[in-house]
Backbone bond lengths (Angstrom), bond angles and torsions (degrees), N, CA, C in turn:
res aa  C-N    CA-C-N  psi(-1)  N-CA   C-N-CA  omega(-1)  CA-C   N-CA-C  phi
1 X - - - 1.480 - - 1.523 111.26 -
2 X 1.243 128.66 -54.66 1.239 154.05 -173.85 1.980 102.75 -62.46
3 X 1.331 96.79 -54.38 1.652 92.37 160.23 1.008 127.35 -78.73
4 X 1.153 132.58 5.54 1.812 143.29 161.92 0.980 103.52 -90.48
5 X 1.034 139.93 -30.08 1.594 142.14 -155.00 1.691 93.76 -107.80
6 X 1.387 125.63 -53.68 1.791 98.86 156.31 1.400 136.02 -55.96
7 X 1.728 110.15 -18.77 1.228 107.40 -166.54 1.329 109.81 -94.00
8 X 1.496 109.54 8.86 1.380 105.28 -177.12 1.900 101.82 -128.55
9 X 1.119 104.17 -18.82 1.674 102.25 168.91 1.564 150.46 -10.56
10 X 1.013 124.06 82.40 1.717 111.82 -167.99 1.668 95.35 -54.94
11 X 1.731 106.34 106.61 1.552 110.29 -176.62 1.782 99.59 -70.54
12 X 1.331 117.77 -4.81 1.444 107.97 -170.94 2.092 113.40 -75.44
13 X 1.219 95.47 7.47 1.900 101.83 -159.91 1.861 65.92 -90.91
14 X 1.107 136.63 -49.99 2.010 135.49 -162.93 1.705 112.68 -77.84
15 X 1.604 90.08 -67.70 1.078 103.88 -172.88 1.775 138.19 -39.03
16 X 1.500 113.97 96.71 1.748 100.20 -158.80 1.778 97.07 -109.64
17 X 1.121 105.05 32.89 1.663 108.22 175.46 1.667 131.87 82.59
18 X 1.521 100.25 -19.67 1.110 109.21 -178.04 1.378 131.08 -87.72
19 X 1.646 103.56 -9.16 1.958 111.37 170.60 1.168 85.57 -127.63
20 X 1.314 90.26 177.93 1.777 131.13 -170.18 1.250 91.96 -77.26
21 X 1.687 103.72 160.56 1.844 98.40 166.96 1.255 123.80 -73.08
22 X 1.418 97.95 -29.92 1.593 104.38 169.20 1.011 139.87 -41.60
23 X 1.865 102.77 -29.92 1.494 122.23 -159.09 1.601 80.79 -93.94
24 X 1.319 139.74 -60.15 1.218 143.94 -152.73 1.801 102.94 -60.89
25 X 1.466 121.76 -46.42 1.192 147.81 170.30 1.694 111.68 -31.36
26 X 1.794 93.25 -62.47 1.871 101.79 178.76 1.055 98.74 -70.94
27 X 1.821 136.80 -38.80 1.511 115.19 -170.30 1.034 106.34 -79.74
28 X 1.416 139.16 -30.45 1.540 114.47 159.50 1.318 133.50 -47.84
29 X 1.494 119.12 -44.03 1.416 122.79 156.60 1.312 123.47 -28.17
30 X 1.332 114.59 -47.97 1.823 127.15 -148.36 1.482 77.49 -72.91
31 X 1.739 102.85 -53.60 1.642 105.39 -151.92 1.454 106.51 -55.71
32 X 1.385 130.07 -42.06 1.208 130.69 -146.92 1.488 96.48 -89.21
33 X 1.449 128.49 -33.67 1.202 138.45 -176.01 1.866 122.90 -28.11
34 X 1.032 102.49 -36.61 1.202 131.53 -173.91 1.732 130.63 -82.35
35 X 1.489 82.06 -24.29 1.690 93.70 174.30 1.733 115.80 -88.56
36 X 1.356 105.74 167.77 1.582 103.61 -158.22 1.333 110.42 -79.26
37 X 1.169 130.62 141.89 1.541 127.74 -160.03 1.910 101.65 -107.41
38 X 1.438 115.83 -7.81 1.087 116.05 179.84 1.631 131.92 -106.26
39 X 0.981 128.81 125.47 1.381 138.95 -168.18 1.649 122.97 87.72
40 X 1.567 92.99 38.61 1.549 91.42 176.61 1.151 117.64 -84.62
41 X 0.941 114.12 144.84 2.034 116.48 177.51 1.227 119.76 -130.96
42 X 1.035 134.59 120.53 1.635 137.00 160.22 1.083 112.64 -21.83
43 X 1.215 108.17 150.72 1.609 128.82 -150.04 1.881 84.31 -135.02
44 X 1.401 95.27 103.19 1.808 111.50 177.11 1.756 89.65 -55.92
45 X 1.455 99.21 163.65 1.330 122.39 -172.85 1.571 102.69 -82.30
46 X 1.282 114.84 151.70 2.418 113.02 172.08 1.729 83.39 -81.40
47 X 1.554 89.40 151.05 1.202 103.68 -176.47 1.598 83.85 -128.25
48 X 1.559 121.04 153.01 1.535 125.45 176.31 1.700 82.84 -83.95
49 X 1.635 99.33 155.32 1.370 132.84 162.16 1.404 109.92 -102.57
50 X 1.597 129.98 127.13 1.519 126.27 176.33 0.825 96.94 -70.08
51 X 1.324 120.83 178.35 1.585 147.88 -170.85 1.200 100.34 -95.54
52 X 1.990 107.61 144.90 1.554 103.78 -171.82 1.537 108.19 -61.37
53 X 1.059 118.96 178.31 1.660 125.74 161.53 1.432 117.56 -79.41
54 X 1.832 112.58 -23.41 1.258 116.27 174.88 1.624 96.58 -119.81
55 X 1.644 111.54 156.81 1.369 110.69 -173.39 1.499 105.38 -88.46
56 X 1.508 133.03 132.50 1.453 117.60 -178.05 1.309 110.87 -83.05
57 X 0.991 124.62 176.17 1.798 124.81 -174.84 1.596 88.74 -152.71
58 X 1.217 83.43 139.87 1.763 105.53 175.08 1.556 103.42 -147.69
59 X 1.674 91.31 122.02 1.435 87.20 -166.61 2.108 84.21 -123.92
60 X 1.168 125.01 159.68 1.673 133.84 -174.20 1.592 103.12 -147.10
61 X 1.133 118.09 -178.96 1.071 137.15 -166.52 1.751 119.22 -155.08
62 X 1.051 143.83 127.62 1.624 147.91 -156.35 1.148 113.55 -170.10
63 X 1.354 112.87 152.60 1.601 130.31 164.65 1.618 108.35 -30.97
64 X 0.964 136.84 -30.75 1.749 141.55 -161.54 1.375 112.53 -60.57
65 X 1.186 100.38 144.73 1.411 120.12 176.21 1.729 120.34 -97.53
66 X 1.431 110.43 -13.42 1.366 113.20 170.60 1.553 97.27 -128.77
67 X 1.352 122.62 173.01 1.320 140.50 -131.60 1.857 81.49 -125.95
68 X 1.190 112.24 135.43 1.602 110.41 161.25 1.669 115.52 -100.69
69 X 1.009 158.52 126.33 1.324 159.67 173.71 1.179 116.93 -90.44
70 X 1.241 158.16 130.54 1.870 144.43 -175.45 1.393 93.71 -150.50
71 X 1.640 128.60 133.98 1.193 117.03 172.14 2.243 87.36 -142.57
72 X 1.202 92.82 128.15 1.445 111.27 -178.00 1.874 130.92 -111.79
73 X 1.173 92.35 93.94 1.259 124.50 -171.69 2.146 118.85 -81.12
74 X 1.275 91.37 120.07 1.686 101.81 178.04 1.064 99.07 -95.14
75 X 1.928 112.67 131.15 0.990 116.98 158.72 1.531 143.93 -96.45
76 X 1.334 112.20 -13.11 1.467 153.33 172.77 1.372 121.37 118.91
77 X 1.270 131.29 -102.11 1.484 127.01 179.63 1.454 125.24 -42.77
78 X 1.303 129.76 165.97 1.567 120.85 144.72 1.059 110.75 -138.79
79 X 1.619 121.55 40.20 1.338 108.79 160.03 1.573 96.72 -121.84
80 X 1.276 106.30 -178.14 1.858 120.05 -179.73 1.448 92.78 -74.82
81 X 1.492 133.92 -35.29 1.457 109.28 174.70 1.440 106.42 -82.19
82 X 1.167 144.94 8.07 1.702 120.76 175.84 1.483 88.57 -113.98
83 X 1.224 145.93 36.58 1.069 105.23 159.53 2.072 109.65 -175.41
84 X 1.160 106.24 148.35 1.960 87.05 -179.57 1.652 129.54 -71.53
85 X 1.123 103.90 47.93 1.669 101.65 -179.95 1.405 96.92 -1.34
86 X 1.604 119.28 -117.13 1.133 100.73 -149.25 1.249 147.13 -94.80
87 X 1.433 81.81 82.59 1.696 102.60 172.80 1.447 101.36 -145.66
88 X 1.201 109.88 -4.91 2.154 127.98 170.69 1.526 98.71 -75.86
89 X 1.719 106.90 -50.63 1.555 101.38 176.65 1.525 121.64 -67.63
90 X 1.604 110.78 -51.36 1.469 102.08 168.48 1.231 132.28 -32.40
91 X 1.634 108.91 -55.30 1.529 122.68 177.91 1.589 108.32 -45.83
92 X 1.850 105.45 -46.91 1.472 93.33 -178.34 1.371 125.50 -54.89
93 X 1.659 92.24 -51.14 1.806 98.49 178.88 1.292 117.19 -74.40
94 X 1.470 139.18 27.77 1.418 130.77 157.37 1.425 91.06 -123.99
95 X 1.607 133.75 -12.34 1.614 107.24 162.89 1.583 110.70 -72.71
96 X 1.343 106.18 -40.12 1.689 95.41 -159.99 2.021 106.07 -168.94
97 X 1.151 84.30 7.92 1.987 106.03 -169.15 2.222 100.80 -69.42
98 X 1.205 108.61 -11.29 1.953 120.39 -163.83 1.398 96.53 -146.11
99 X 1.295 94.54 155.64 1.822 110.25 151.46 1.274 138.65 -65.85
100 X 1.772 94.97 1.74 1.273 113.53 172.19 1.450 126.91 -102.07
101 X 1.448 95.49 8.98 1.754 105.01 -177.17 1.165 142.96 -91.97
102 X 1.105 133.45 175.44 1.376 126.25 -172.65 1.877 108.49 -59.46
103 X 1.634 99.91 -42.78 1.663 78.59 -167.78 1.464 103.23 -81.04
104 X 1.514 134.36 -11.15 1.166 132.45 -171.71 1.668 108.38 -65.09
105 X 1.479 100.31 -66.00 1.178 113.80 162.31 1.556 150.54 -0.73
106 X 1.283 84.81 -89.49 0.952 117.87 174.15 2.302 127.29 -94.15
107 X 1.085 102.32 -51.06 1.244 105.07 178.12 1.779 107.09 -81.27
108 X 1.235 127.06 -16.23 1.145 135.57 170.14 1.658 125.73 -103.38
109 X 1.521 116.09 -69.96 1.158 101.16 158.99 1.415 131.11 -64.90
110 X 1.167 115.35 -30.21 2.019 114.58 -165.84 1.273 93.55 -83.05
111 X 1.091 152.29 -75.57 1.528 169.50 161.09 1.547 123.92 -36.76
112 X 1.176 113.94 -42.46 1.285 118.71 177.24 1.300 109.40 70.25
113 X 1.429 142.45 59.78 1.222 141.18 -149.97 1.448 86.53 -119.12
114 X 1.078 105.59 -40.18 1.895 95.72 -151.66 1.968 97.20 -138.60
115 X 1.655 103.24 123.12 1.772 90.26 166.62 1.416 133.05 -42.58
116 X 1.417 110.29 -39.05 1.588 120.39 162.35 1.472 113.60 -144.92
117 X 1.197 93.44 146.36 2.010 93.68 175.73 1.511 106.76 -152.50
118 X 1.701 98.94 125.65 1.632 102.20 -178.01 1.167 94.39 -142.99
119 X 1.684 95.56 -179.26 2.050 98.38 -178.09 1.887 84.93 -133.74
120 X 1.333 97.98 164.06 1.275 116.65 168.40 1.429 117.26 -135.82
121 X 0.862 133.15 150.52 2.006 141.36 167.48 1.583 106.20 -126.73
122 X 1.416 73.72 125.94 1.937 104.65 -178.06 1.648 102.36 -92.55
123 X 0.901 118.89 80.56 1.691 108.36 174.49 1.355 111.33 -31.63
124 X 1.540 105.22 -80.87 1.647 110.01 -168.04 1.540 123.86 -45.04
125 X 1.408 122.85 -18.97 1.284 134.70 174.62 1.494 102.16 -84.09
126 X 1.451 130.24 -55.18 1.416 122.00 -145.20 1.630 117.08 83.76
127 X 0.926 93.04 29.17 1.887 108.08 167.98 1.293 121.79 -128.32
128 X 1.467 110.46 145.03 1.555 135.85 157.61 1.217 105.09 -113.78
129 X 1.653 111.81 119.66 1.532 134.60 148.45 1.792 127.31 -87.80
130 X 1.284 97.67 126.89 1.766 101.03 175.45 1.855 107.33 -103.58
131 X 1.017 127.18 98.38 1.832 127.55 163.62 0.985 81.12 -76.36
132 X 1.731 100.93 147.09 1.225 125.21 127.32 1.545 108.90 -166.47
133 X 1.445 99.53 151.98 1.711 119.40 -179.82 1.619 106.86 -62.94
134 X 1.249 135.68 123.16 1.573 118.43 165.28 1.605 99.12 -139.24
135 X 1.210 132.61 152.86 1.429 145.88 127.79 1.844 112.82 -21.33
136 X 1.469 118.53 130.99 1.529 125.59 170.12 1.589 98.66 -56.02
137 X 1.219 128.10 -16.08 1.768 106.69 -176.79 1.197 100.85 -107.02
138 X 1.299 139.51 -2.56 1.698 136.63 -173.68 1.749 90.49 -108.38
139 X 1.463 126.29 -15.70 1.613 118.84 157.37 1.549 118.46 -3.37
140 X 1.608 97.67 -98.35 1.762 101.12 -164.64 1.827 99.37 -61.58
141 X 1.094 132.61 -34.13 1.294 121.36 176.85 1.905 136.74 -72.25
142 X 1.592 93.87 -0.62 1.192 95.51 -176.55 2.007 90.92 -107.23
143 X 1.176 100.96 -14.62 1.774 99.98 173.53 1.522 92.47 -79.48
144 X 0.760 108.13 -62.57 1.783 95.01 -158.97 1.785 103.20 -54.65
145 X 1.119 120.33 -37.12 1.797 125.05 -176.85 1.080 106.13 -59.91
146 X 1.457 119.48 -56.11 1.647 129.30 164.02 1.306 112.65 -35.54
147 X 1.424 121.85 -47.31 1.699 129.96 -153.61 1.562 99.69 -94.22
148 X 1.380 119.80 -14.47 1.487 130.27 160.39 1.357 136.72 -82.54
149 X 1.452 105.65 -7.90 1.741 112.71 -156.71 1.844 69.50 -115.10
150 X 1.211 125.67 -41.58 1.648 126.04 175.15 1.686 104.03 -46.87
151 X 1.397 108.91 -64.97 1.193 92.66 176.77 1.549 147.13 -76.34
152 X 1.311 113.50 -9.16 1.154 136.68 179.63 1.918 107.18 -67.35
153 X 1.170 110.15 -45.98 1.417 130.16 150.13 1.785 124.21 -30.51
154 X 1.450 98.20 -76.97 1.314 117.70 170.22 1.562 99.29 -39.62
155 X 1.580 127.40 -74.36 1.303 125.29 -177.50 1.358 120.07 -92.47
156 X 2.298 119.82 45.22 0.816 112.30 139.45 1.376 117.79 103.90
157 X 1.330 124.49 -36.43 1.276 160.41 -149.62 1.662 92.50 -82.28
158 X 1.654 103.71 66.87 1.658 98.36 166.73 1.557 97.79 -150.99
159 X 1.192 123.48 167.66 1.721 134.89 176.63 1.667 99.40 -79.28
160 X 1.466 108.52 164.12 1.352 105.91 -174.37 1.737 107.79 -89.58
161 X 1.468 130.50 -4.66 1.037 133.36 -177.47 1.797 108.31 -100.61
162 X 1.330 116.65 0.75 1.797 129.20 155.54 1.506 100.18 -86.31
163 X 1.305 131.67 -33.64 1.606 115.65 174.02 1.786 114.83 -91.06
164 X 1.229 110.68 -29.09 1.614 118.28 158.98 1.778 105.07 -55.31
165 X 1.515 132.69 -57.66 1.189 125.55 -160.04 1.932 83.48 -76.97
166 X 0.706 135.39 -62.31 1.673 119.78 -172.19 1.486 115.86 -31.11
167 X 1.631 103.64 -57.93 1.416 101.80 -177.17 1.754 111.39 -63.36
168 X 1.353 104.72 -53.00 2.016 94.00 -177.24 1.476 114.58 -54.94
169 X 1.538 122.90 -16.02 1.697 141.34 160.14 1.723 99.43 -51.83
170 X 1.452 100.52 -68.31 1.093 89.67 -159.10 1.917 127.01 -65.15
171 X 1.890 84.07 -37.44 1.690 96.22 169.50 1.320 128.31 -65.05
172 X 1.346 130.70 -11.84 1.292 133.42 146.70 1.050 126.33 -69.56
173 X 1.338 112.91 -26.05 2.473 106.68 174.29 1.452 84.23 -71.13
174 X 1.237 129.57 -54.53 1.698 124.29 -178.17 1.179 137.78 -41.77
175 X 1.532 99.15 -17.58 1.473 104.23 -149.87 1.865 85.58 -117.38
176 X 1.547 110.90 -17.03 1.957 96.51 -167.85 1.745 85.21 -107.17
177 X 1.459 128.90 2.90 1.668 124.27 166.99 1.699 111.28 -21.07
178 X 1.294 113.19 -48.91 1.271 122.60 -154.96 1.477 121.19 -71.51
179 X 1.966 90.06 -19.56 1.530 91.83 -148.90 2.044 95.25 -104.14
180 X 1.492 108.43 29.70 1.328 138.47 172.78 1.321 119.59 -162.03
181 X 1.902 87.81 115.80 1.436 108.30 -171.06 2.030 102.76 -54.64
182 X 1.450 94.58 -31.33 1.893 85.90 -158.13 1.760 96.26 -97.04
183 X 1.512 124.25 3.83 1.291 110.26 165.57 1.596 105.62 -82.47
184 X 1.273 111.24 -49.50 2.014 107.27 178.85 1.345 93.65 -64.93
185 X 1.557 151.74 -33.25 1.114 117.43 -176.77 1.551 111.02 -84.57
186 X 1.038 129.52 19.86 1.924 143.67 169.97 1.777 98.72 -89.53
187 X 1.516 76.10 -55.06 2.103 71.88 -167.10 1.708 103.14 -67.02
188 X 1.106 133.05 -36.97 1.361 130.72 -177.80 1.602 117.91 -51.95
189 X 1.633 96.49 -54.14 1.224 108.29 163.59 1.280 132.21 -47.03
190 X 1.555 105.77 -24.35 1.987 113.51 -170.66 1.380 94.08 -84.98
191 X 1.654 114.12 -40.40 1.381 113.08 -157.89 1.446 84.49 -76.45
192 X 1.170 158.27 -68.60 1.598 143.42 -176.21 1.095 120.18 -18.07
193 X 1.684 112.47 -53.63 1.457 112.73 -163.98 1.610 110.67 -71.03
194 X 1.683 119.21 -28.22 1.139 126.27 -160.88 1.829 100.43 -108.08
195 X 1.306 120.58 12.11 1.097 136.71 134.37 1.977 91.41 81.32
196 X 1.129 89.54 31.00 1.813 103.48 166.70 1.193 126.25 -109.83
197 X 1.360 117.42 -175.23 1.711 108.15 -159.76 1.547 94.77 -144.43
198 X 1.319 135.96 14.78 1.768 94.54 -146.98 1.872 78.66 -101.08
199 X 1.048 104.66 170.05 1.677 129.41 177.92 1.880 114.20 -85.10
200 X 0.844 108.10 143.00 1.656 118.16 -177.41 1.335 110.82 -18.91
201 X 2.384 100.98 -51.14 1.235 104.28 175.61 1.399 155.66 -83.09
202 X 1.477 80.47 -16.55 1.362 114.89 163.41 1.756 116.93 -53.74
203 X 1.224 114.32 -45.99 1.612 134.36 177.87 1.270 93.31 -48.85
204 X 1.348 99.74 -82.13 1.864 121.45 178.90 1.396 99.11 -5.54
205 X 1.630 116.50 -80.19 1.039 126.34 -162.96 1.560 120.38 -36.90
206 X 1.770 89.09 -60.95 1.634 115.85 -173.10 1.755 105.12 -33.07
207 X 1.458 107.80 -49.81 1.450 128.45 -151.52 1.554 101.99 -77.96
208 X 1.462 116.63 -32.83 1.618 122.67 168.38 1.384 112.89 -65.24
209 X 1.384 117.15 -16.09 1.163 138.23 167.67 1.428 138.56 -41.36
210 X 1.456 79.28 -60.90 1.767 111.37 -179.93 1.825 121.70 -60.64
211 X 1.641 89.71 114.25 1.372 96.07 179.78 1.649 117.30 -70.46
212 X 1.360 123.05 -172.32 1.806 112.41 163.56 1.313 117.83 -79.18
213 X 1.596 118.53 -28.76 1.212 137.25 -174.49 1.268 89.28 -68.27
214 X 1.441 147.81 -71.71 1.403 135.69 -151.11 1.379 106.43 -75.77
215 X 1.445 109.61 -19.23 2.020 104.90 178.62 2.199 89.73 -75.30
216 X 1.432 114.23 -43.53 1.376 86.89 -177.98 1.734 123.06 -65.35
217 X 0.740 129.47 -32.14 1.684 169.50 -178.65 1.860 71.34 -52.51
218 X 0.967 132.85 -118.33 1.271 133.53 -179.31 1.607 126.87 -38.71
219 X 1.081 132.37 -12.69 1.369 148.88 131.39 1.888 121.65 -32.15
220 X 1.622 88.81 -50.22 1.357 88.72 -175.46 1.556 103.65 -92.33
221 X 1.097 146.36 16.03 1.745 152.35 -174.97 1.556 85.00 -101.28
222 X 1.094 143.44 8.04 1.346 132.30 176.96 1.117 113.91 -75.96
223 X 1.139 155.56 171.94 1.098 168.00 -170.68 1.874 151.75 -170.48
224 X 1.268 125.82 77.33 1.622 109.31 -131.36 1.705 85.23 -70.29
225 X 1.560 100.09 166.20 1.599 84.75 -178.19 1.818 86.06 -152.78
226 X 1.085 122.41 -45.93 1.863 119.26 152.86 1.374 128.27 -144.80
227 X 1.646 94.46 161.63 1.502 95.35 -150.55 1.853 89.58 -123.04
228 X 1.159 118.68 115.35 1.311 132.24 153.14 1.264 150.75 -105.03
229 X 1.451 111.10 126.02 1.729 116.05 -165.37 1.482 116.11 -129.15
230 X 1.375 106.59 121.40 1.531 101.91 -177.47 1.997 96.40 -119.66
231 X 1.377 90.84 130.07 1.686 103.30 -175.27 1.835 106.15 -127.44
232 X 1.162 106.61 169.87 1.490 100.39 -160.44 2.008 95.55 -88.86
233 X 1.158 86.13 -179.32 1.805 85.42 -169.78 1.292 135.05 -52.66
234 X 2.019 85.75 -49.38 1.917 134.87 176.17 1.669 83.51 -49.28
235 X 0.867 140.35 -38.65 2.119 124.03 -175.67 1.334 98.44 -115.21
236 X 1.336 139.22 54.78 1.245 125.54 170.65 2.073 82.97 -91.07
């Protein structure tokens, strides 16, 4: 196992230029040598969970002085065969992934709904998350603004220089990977878990790729599935 697992290694998560691979190769050996070789078991594959049929709401109460907002979104697959990465990431970064996005934009700067509001996508899960800070009286209005800048997306409804600023967003986290040993060893790690292969540049490419149709196409795999709010006590 242990010699499969060197012989197949992305040496780039070790490798800092200064030994041979060889040399890097035996000190992995030495290192691993030592660990217990008995009772290993396969590790079943993540399977995505659909989205409830009803949306859950979780609402709390705390010492806080600003309002937390969380709304948690299924996207379907989490592997590279169930699903179009990148056009899952685009979608993120023209909903809310830059400072150029819809929820930044608009639900934050134009509106003032929320101190900050962004989205993130979890590959290996099959989720999209939206934070954002809001006030207990900007509540139902920063869901519904949120649940609009979502759909506006879905049907497309953006300028072509909000899907240009996503992609030069995105090709720059891609492009400075290198210049941190523990960010390429994050992305290596994601691509493991989600049982994909392609290389920094390879992505790059994929993402120059991406038509509008496939960012809506992946827009609409969204799914709200719970909605969480933590507000301070003084407005319960």
């Amino acid at each position: 196992l242990y010699g499969e697992l060197l012989a197949t290694a992305r040496l780039e998560l070790f490798y800092c230029g200064s030994a041979s691979l060889e040399r890097v190769r035996e000190a992995l050996a030495a290192a691993f040598a030592t660990l217990p070789r008995d009772g290993i078991r396969d590790i079943a594959p993540s399977t995505p969970h659909p989205a409830r049929t009803e949306v859950k709401r979780v609402e709390e109460a705390m010492d806080v002085s600003q309002g937390k907002l969380a709304l948690g979104f299924r996207t379907g697959g989490v592997t590279c065969w169930e699903e179009d990465y990148p056009a899952l990431t685009m979608f993120n970064a023209v909903f809310g992934g830059t400072t150029l996005s819809k929820l930044f934009m608009n639900v934050r700067e134009k509106l003032s709904l929320c101190y900050y509001a962004s989205s993130s996508y979890a590959r290996s899960k099959g989720i999209m998350t939206v934070s954002s800070g809001v006030e207990q009286k900007d509540y139902d209005r920063a869901v519904e603004e949120i649940t609009r800048q979502l759909t506006a997306v879905q049907n497309g409804d953006w300028e072509d220089w909000e899907q240009q600023g996503a992609l030069q967003a995105m090709l720059s986290s891609l492009t400075s990977l290198p210049d941190s040993q523990s960010a390429l060893e994050n992305y290596y790690v994601g691509q493991t878990a989600t049982d994909c292969d392609e290389t920094p540049e390879q992505l790059a490419r994929a993402l120059r790729e991406v038509t509008k149709e496939r960012i809506m196409a992946a827009a609409q795999s969204a799914r709200l599935d719970t909605v969480y709010f933590l507000h301070g006590k003084e407005e319960a």
